[in-house]
N, C-alpha and C positions, 0 to 999 in steps of 0.2 A: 504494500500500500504506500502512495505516497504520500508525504507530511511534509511537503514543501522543499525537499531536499535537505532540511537540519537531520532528520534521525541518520538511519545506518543503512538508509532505503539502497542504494545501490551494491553493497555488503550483503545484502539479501537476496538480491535480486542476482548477483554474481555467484553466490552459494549453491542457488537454485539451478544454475546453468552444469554447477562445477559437478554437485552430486549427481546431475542426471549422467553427463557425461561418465561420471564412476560408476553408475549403477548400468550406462549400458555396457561398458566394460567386463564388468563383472558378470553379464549374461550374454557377452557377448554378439550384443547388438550391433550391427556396422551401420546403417543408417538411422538416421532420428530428425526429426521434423518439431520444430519450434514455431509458436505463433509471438505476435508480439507480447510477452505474457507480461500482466500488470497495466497494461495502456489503455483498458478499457473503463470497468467500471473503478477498477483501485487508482486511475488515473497518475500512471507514469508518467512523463512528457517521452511522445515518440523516441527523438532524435536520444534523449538521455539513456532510456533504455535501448536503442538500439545500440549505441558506443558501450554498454555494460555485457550485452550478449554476443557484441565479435570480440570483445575483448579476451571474454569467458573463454568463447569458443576455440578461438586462436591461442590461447595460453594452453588447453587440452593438451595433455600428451602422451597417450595412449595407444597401445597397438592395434585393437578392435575398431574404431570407430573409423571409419574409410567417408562418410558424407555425413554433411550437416546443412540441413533442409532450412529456412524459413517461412512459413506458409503466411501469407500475409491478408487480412482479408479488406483493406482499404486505400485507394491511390494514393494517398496520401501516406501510407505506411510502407508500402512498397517504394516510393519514391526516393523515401529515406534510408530504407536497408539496401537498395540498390545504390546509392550514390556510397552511401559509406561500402560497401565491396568496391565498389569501384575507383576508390579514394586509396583500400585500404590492398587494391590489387587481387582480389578477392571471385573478383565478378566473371 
């Protein structure tokens, strides 16, 4: 949830990226598919959790997980995870 950016909101939201990624490891999941999670009704701001989910995702460093999906379900959300791939070489 977010609380304006003072609490530990992006610490959480990073967490959440870091154990899924551990837990597909551990069951040996190679692909996995993320929405903008937090942006809706807990009201992330786009762009903030999107720079916390390539972050996550690109710090991974596991042997199982071969692709990392984001399923986006608004232009405006897409707009943003696509620029940052593409910023971050990604795309």
């Amino acid at each position: 949830v977010w609380y304006g950016g003072n609490g530990d909101e992006a610490a959480q939201l990073a967490s959440f990226f870091a154990r899924s990624l551990a837990l597909a490891e551990e069951h040996g999941v190679r692909t996995l598919a993320f929405p903008a999670i937090s942006t809706g009704v807990y009201g992330y701001p786009l762009a903030a959790a999107c720079k916390v989910a390539f972050s996550a995702v690109l710090a991974h460093r596991g042997a199982n997980v071969a692709e990392v999906r984001f399923v986006l379900f608004s232009d405006e959300a897409y707009q943003i995870y696509e620029a940052a791939a593409r910023k971050l070489g990604v795309a």
